[in-house]
N, C-alpha and C positions, 0 to 999 in steps of 0.2 A: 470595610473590605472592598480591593479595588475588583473589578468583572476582570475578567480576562478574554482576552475577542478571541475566539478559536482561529479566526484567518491572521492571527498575528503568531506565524509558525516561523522554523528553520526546519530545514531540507538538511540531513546528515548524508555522506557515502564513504562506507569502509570497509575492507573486506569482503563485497560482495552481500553485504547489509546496508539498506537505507531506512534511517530514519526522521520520522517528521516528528518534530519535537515545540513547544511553546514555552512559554517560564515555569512555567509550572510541573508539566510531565508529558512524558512520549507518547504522543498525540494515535500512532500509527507506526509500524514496521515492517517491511520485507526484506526475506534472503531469497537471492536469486543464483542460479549458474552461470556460468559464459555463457552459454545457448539461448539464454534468455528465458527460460525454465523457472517458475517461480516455485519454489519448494515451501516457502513459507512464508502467510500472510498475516498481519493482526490488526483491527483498529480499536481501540479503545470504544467499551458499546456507547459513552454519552457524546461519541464523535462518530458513530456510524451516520452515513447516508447523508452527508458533508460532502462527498467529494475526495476524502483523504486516500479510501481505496484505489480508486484511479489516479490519483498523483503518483503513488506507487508504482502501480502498472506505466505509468506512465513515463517516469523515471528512467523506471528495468528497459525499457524500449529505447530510449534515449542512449545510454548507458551500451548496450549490446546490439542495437540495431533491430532488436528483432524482440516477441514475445512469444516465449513456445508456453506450454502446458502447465497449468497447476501439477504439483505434486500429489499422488495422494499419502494417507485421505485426506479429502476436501469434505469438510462439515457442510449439512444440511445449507445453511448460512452462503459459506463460501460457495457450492453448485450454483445458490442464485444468482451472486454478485458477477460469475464468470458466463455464468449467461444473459447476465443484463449487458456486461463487456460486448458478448461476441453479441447481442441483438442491436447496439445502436453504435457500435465502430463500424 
């Protein structure tokens, strides 16, 4: 069985969805608004704390200029991750 290097991804953008994807399966996803409002975020958990959250965030920013608000609800999970954002941005 060959490994698969999780930094061996593709960046998707359609509709107002990105996804990060690898050969195997969709690595991470977010929908975003025009405003830059992310309404909905997911990383796969054996790809959490990788970096993939923030390419997302990261993306959306790219993408519309700007980053407004999670959507709620924001899971337990998610409050951390957007305050780890707003602590070292």
């Amino acid at each position: 069985m060959q490994l698969v290097n999780p930094m061996d991804y593709s960046m998707e953008v359609e509709q107002q969805t990105i996804w990060i994807k690898n050969q195997n399966t969709t690595i991470a996803y977010c929908r975003y608004s025009n405003d830059g409002d992310i309404e909905y975020i997911y990383v796969q958990p054996m790809y959490r704390l990788m970096g993939f959250g923030r390419k997302l965030v990261e993306e959306v920013q790219r993408i519309t200029g700007k980053v407004g608000l999670p959507h709620e609800p924001v899971s337990p999970m998610g409050q951390r991750f957007f305050a780890a954002l707003e602590k070292y941005s």
